[in-house]
N, C-alpha and C positions, 0 to 999 in steps of 0.2 A: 279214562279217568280224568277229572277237570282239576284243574290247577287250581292252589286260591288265588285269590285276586292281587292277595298282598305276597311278600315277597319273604322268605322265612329270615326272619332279623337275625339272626345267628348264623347265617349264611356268611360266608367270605364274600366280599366287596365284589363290584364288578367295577373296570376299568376300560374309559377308551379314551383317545385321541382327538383333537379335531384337526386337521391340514386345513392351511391356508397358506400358500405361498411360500412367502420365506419367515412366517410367523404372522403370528396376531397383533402386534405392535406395530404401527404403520410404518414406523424407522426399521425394525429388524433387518431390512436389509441389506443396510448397511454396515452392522456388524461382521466380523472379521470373520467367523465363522458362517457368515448365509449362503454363502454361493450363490449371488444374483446370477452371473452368467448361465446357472443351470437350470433356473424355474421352468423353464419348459421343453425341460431334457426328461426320458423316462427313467433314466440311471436316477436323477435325482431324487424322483415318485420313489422309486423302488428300494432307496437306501434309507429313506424316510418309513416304510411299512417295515421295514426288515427290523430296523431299530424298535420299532414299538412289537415285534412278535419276538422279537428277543427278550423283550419285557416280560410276556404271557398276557399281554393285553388281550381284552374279548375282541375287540374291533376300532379300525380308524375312520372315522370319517371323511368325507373330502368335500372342503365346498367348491360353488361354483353361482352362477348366477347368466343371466344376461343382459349384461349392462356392464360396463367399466366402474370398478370401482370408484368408489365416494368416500368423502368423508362426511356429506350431507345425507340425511337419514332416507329423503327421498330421491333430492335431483341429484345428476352428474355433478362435478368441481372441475375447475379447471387446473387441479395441481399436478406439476410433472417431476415433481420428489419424492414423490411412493409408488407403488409397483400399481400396477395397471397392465391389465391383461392376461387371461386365463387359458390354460388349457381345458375342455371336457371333461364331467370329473367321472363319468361313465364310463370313457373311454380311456382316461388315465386307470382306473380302476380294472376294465378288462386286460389291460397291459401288465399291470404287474400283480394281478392275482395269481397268474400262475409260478411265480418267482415265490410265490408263500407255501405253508403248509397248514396252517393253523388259526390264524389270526382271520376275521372279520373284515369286508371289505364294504363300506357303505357310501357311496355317491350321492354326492346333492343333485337334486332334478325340480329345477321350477317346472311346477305342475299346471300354473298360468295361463302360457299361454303354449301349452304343447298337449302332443295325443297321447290318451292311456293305451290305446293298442301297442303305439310303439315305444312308449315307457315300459309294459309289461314284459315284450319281447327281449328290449335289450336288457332291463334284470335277469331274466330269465336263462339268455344267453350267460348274464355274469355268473351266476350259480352254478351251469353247467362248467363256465372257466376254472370256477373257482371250487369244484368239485363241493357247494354245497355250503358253501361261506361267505353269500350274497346278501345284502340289506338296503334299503334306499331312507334315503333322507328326504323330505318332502318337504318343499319349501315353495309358499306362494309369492308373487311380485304385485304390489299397489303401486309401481313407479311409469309414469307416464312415456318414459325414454325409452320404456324396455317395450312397450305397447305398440312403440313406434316402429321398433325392428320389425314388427311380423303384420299390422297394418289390418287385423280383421277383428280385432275390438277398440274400444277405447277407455278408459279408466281416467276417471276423475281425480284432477290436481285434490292432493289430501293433504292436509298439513295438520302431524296426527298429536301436536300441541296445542294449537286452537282452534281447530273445526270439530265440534261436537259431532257432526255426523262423519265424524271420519271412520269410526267404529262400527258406522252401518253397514259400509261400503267394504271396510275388510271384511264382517261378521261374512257379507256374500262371497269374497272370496273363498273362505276357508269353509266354506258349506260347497261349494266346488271342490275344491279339496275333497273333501271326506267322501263325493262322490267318487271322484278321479282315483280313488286310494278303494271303493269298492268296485269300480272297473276291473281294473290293475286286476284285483283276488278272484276273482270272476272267471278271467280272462287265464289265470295261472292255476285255475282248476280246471278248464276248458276240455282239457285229456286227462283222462282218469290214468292212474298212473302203471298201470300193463297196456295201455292204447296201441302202443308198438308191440305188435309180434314178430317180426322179420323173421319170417319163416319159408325158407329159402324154397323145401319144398313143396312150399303149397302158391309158393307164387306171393305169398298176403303177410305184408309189411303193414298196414294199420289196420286197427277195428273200429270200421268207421262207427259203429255204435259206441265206441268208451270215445267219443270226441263231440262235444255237447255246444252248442247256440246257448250264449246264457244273456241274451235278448234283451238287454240292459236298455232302461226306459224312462230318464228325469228329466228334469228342467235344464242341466247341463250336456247331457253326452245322450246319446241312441248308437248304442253298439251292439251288433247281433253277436259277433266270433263265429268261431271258434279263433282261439290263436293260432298262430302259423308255428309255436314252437313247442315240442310237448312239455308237461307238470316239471317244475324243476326240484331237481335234488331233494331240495327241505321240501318241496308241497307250498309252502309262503314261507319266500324268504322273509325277510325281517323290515319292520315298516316300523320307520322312527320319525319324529318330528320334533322341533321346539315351539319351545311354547314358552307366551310371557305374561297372559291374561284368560281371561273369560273363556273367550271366544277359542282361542288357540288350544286353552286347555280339552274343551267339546271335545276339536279335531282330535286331540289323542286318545283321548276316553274312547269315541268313537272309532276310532279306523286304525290306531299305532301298535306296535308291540314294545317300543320305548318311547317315552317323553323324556327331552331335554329340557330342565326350568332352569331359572337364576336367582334363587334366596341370597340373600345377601346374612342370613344367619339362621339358626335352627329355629327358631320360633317363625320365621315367615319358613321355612320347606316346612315346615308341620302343618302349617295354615294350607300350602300348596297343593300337597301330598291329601290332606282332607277332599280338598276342593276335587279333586281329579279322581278320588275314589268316589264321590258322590255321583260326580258328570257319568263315572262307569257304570258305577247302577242302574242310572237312569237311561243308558244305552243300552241295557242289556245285556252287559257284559261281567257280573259281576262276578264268574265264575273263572275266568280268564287271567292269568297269568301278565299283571301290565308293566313293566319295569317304569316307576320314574327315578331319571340320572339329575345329579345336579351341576351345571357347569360353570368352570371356575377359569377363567386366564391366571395361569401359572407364570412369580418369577423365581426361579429356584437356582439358591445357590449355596454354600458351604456357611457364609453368615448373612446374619439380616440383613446387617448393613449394608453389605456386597448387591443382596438382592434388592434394597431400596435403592442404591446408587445407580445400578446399571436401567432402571426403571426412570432415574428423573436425568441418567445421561441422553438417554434414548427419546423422551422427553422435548427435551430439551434439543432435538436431532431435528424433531418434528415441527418445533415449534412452537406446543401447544401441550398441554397437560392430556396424557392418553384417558378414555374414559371409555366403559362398555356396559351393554345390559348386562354381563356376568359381573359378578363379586372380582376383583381383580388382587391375588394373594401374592405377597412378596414375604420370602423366608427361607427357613429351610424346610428340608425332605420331613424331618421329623414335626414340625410344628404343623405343615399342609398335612400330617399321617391324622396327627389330632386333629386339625380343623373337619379331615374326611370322615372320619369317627363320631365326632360329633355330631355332624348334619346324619347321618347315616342312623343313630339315632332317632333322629326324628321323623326316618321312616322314607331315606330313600338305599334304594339298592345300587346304588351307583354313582360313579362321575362319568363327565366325559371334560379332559382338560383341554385347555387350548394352550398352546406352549406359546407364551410373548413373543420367541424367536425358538426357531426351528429347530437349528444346531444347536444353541444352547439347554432351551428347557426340554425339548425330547428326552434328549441320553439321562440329564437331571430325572425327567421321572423315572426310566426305566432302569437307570443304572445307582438312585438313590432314591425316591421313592418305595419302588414297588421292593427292594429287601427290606426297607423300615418297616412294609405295610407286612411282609413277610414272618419278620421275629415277631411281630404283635398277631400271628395266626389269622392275619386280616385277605390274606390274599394271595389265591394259589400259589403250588410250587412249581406245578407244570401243567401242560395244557390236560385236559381231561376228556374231551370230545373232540369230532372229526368235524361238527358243523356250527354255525355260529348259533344257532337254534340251541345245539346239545350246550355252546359253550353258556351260554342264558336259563338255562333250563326253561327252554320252551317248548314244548311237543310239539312230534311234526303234527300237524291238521288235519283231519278225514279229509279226502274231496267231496265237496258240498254237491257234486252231479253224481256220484260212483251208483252204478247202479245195485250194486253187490258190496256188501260190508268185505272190507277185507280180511283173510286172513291171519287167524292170533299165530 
């Protein structure tokens, strides 16, 4: 049975996270509450997911990149008063997947300048960690420094304020993208999902016929497979992206099972949300289940005021007035319940928040938030599925090689 396309507006919210260090505010961690000594401790990771599935969040995010953080949109900086340096967000995510029960785990993976074989594998592997609550984040690089680490393409200096053809040059990225993102699905259908028999008496642990060559053939990648790992858990796990334009929006129409956008109000996520069911149609997907989230940098606190203040101390920490492609909300639990209501309205099924700082606006959503959103019948009371697919209302997926329909 096919999903619709849209998301049933009556539905209870969907809710996630995004990680980034010791928060989203380049000062956060400095605050008294960050634990700078622990950012690249796994107690840390883990105390951080725990908090948000305490919540009944659907999933967190985790980013990553490679490059040293910036506060330049392209090149490196040379500032050494904000956190700089990352842990793996893959490998953070296979760590403490198995420390959850419930909750969604989604790693960012520049898709740039690395291989779908071994992006698919190690998703794949996270589904099985995480017994079937795997998702990736796809995210391209146009930065010349990060080009440089790996030294087998090159990418043109973009400066995506006044070079008109800057747009051309990502358009090509993120059409790699959507191929790399059709690899990956390919590659994680590769074994139909009985391919293992391990059938001790007969000697035969695979059937070599349910493990399929899916002989992939564009302008970006020639990959035969099979994978080395079999079908995971969900079948496809969960493929999300952000998005802030045109171009980005394609990639999710095309290849996502979430888009993350940025309206700064409901009349632009209505224009959004338009844009990106048409792009789906047009891909042939119109039948397909496509969640878009809207995301927001949370400052949350018990009064406005409190949340303004610690926003222009923090501010003021940095140096320089904080600014983001998200809409950036300071207030309280109940006034972000309305803002989330309202956008939600105009037609998206979701957030995904970025907490300003870690230790603060986490436990703030989770522990004032999501009961506000709760009295208003906005948002589960407990988890209700075992997989991040179930937690979205996403169906698992036929595999597009099985030779034999499966059993009802």
């Amino acid at each position: 049975m096919s999903a619709s396309a849209s998301p049933d507006p009556s539905a209870p919210l969907h809710l996630a996270v995004a990680l980034d260090g010791a928060g989203w505010h380049p000062a956060a961690w400095r605050e008294p509450v960050a634990r700078p000594a622990e950012l690249f401790t796994a107690r840390y990771w883990a105390d951080l997911v725990a908090e948000a599935e305490r919540g009944l969040l659907d999933f967190v995010t985790i980013e990553d990149g490679l490059g040293l953080q910036s506060s330049h949109p392209i090149e490196p900086d040379d500032r050494t008063d904000q956190v700089r340096g990352r842990l793996d967000a893959v490998l953070i995510a296979a760590r403490i997947a198995p420390l959850t029960r419930h909750i969604g785990i989604v790693p960012t993976a520049v898709v740039t300048h690395t291989e779908p074989f071994h992006l698919s594998k190690a998703i794949a592997t996270l589904d099985y960690v995480s017994t079937g609550r795997a998702g990736l984040r796809v995210q391209i690089s146009a930065r010349q420094n990060e080009a440089a680490h790996f030294g087998r393409r090159s990418i043109p200096h973009i400066d995506p304020l006044n070079d008109p053809r800057a747009w051309d040059s990502v358009a090509a990225l993120f059409d790699e993208a959507a191929d790399y993102v059709e690899v990956v699905r390919r590659l994680w259908d590769s074994w139909e999902d009985d391919a293992e028999i391990r059938d001790i008496a007969t000697g035969r642990f695979v059937d070599r016929e349910k493990l399929h060559y899916i002989d992939f053939e564009g302008p970006h990648f020639s990959v035969k497979g099979p994978s080395i790992t079999p079908r995971p858990p969900q079948g496809q796990p969960v493929v999300t992206a952000l998005a802030h334009d045109t171009v980005p929006y394609r990639l999710v129409a095309r290849a996502a099972d979430v888009g993350y956008v940025t309206p700064h109000d409901a009349g632009q996520a209505r224009a959004i949300v338009e844009e990106i069911r048409a792009e789906q149609a047009a891909a042939g997907r119109a039948g397909e289940l496509l969640h878009v989230f809207g995301d927001l940098v949370v400052f949350l606190d018990d009064d406005p005021a409190e949340a303004t203040a610690r926003r222009e101390r923090l501010d003021a920490l940095a140096g320089y007035e904080y600014t983001s492609d998200a809409r950036i909300f300071t207030g309280t639990a109940a006034q972000l319940a309305d803002l989330l209501q309202e956008f939600a309205s105009a037609g998206l099924s979701g957030f995904r928040l970025r907490p300003a700082v870690a230790g603060h606006d986490l436990p703030a959503i989770t522990q004032k938030l999501v009961p506000e959103l709760q009295r208003r019948g906005a948002f589960r009371q407990t988890y209700e599925a075992d997989t991040l697919r179930g937690l979205l209302r996403l169906a698992r997926p036929a595999n597009r090689y099985a030779t034999a329909a499966p059993s009802a």
